[in-house]
N, C-alpha and C positions, 0 to 999 in steps of 0.2 A: 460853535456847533460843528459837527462831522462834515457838513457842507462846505465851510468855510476853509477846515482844515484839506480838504480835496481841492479845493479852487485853488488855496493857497500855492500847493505840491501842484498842481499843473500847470497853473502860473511857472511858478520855479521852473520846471520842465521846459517849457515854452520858448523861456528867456535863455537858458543857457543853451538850447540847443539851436536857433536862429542867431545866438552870438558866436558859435562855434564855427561858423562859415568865416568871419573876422576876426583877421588874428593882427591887425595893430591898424595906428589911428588913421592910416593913408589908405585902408583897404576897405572893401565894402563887397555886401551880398546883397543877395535877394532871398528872401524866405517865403513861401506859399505854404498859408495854412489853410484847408481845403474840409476842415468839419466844418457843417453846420450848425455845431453848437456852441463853436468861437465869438461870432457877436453876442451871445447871452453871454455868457463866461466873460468877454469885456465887458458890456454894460455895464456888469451889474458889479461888477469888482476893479473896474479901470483902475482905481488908486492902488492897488497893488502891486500892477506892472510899476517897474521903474520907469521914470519923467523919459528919460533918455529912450527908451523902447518905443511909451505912447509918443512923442515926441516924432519919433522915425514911421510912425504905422501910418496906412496908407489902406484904409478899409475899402474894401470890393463889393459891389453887389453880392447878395448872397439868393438864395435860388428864389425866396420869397418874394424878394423887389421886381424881380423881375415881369 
């Protein structure tokens, strides 16, 4: 459905632009994603992101938990 194809493409988005900070295997970033609509957008599609991405993710409170 049109939803999934929009998840999909910001997924996509998401992944190449926090891998853009790391340019080879000895390097590393930090990436802050600061919507509030990222933990739904995980939830509900995590198997999309690549193993290696959720693997490295390190969820934050989000304003609700608080």
């Amino acid at each position: 459905d049109g939803n999934e194809w929009y998840a999909t493409n910001t997924i996509r988005t998401i992944v190449q632009a926090s891998g853009r900070a790391t340019r080879s295997a000895d390097d590393w970033s930090v990436t802050y994603i600061l919507d509030g609509q990222f933990a739904k957008l995980y939830w509900e599609y995590a198997k999309v992101f690549p193993k290696w991405w959720r693997d490295a993710l390190i969820m934050g409170e989000t304003k609700e938990e608080e």
